[in-house]
C-alpha positions in Angstrom: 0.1 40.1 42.5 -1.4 38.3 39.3 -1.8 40.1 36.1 -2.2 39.3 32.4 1.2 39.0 31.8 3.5 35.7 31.3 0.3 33.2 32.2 -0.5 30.1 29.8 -3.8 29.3 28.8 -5.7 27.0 30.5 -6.3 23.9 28.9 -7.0 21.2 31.5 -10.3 21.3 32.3 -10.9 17.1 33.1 -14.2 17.2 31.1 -13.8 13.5 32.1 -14.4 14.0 35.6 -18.1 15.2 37.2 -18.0 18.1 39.3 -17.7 17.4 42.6 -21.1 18.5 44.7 -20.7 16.8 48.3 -23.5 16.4 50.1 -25.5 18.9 48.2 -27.4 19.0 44.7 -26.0 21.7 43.6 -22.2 22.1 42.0 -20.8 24.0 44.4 -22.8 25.2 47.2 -22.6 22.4 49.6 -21.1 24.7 52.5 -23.9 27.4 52.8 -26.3 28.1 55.3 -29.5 25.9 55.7 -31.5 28.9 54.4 -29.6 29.2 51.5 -29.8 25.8 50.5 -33.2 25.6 51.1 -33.9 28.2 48.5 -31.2 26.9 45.9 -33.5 23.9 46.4 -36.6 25.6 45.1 -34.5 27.0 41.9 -32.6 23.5 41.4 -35.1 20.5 41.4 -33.3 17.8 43.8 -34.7 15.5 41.0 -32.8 16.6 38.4 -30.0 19.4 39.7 -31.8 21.9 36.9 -33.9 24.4 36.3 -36.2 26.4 34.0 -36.2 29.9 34.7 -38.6 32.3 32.5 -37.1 35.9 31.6 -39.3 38.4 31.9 -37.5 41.1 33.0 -37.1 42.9 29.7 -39.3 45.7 30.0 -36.9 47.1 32.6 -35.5 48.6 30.1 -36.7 48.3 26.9 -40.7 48.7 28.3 -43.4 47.1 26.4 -41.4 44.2 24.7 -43.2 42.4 21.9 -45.1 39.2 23.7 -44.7 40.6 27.0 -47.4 43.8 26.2 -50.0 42.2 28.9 -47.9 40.7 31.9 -51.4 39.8 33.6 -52.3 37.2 30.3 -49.0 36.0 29.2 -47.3 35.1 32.5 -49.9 33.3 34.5 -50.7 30.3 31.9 -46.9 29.3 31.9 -46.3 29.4 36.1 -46.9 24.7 35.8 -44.0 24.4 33.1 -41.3 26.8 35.0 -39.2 26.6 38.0 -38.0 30.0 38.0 -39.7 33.7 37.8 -36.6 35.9 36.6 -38.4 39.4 36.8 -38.7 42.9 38.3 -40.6 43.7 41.7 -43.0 45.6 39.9 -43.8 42.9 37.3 -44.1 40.0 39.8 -46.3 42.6 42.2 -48.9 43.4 39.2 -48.6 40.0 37.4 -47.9 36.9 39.5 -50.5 35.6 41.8 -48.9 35.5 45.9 -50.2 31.8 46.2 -47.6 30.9 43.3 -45.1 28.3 44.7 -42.7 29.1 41.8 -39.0 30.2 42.8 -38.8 34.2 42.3 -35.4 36.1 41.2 -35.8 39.3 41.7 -33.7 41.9 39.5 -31.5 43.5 41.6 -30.1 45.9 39.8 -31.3 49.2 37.4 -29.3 49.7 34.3 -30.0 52.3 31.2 -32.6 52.2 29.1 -32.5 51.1 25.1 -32.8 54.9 24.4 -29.5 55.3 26.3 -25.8 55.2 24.1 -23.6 53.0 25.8 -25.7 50.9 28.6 -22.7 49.5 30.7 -22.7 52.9 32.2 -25.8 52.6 33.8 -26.6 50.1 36.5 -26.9 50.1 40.3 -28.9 48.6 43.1 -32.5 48.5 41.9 -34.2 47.3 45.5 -33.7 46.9 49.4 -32.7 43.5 50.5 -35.5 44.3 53.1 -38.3 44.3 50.3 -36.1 41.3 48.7 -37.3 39.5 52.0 -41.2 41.1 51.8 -41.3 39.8 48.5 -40.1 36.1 49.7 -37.4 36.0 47.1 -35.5 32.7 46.2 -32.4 35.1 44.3 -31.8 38.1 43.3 -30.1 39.1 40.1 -27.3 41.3 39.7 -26.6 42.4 35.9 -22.5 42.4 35.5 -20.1 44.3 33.0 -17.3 42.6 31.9 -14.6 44.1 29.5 -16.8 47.3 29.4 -16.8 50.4 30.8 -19.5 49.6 33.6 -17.2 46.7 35.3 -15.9 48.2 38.3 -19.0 49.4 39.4 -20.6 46.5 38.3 -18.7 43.6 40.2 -18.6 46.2 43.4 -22.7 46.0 43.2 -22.8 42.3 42.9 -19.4 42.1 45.6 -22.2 44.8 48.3 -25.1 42.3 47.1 -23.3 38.6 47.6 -22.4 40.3 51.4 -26.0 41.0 52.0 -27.5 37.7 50.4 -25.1 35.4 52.5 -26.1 37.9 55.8 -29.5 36.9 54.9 -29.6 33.6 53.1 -30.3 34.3 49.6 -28.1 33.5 46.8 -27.2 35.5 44.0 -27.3 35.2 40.1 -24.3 36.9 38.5 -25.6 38.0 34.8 -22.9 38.7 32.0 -23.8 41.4 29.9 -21.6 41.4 26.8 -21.1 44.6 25.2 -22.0 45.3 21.3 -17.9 45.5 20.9 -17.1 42.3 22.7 -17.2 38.7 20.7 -19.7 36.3 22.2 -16.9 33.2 21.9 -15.4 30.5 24.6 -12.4 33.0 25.9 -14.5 35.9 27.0 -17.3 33.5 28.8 -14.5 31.4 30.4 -12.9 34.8 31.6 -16.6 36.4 32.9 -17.9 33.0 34.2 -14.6 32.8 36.5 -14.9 36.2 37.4 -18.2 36.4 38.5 -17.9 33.0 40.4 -14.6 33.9 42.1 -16.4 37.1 43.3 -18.7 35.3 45.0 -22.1 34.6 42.8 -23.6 31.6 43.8 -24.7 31.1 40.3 -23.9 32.6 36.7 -26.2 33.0 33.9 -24.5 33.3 30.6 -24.7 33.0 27.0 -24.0 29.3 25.0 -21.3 28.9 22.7 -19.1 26.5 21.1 -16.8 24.8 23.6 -19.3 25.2 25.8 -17.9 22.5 28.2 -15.1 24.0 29.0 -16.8 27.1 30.5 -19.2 24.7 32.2 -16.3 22.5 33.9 -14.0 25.8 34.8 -16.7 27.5 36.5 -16.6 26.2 40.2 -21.3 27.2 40.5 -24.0 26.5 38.3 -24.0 28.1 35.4 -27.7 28.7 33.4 -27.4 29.5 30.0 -29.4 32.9 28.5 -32.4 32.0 26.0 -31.2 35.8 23.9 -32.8 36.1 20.6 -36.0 34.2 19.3 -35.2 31.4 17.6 -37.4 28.4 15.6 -38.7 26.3 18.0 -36.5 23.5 17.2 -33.7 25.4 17.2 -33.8 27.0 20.4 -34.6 23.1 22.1 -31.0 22.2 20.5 -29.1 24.8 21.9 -30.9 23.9 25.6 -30.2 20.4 25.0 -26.6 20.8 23.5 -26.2 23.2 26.8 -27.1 20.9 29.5 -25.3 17.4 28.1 -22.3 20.4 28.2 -22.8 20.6 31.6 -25.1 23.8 32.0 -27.7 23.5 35.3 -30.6 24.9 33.2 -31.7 27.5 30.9 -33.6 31.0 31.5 -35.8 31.6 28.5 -37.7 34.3 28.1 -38.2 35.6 24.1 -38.2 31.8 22.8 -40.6 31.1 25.4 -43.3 34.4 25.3 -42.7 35.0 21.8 -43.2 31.6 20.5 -46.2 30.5 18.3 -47.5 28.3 21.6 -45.5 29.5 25.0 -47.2 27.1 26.9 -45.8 24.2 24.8 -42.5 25.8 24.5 -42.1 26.3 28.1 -43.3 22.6 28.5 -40.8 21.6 25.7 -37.8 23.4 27.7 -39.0 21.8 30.6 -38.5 17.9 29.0 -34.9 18.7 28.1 -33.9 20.1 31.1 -35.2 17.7 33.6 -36.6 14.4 31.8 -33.3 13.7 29.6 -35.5 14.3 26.4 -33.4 15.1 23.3 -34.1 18.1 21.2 -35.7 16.2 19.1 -37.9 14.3 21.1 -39.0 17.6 23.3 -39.7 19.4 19.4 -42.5 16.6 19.1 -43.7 17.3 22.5 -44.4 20.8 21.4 -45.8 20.1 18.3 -48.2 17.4 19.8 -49.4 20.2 23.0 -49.3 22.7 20.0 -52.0 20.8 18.0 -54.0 19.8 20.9 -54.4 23.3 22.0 
């Protein structure tokens, strides 16, 4: 039986050699179910292997969020620059036109609100796979614990979810959810990543942080780095282009996206770096050119 005792670190991680794919665009997933690919297709452009996903799942539990106050104005004008809606059913019911042909990752799971002391104790399953399928989901997204109280019952939820989404062809996002106490550095993410991965999520969104390569190259899916905090403009296109030449599949941005001066440019911005092989640099002068046009 393996425990934490007497093991070495891991420290060959062949950052020389591409991750093998076979006949599939995306790291990984090459043996799933023609459904299944077909909707990892519509999150991962075949063009690229990437994708932008926009966040807007934050009033779930933290309600009106600064940017997001008026779903029905802020969300519609970004739908061209973004792959990905990563929301609530009740946001993309209310907010998102039905003829969008935008991917749609669904929250899967209800956790405790900002009010609440220590949320890792909240959290279960948030909808029906049946009104998953109603809603013509791409993914769902299931919010895991790691190192906190919350992860047995978390990685059970997303164990119960992965079952249903490979019964019915939809893959599933693992999230890590760091806890205040926990340090947001290379040897928890390489842990969660693994975790999550080896428990069956077909993809894993995570935070970015130095050595960022290694977590990339150790984690056997896709992984899609968290936007987290506002950030300057510039600044949050370096950490999305530093992420993806480290070998991350795409970013989900949410607050550096709705919150910033122009969204539409940002998202536009995100969009160059993660597909078009734009450096920071060259995507910050795309957003300050849309910017002044606008």
């Amino acid at each position: 039986m393996a425990d934490n005792v007497g093991n070495s670190s891991g420290k060959d991680y062949r950052l020389d050699v591409p991750p093998k794919s076979g006949d599939f665009h995306v790291k990984g997933l090459s043996s799933c179910s023609w459904g299944m690919k077909n909707r990892l297709s519509r999150i991962f452009r075949p063009s690229s292997g990437n994708t932008v996903m926009l966040a807007f799942d934050h009033g779930y539990i933290m309600g009106s969020t600064s940017g997001l106050e008026r779903l029905d104005i802020v969300i519609e004008p970004l739908l061209p620059f973004v792959d990905v809606l990563m929301a609530t059913r009740g946001a993309l019911r209310t907010c998102v036109p039905p003829d969008t042909n935008r991917a749609l990752c669904l929250r899967a799971t209800h956790d405790a609100s900002v009010l609440f002391e220590d949320m890792s104790t909240g959290g279960g399953a948030g909808l029906d796979m049946e009104d998953a399928l109603r809603i013509n989901a791409s993914a769902l997204a299931v919010q895991t614990f790691i190192g906190a109280q919350g992860e047995r019952d978390s990685l059970e939820l997303l164990c119960r979810t992965v079952d249903l989404g490979e019964r019915y062809g939809i893959p599933v996002l693992g999230v890590v959810a760091v806890g205040k106490q926990l340090a947001r550095n290379a040897r928890y993410f390489l842990l969660a990543t693994r975790i999550l991965a080896e428990h069956g999520a077909h993809m894993v969104k995570t935070y970015y942080c130095e050595d960022f390569e290694q977590i990339a190259a150790a984690c056997p899916v896709p992984i899609v780095i968290a936007g987290g905090k506002k950030l300057p403009e510039d600044e949050a296109l370096t950490m999305a282009y530093r992420a993806v030449r480290e070998g991350a599949r795409g970013v989900d941005m949410g607050r550096n996206i709705f919150q910033s001066e122009h969204p539409a440019a940002m998202a536009m911005a995100v969009g160059k770096v993660v597909h078009e092989g734009f450096t920071d640099r060259e995507a910050y002068e795309a957003y300050l050119e849309m910017k002044n046009r606008s």
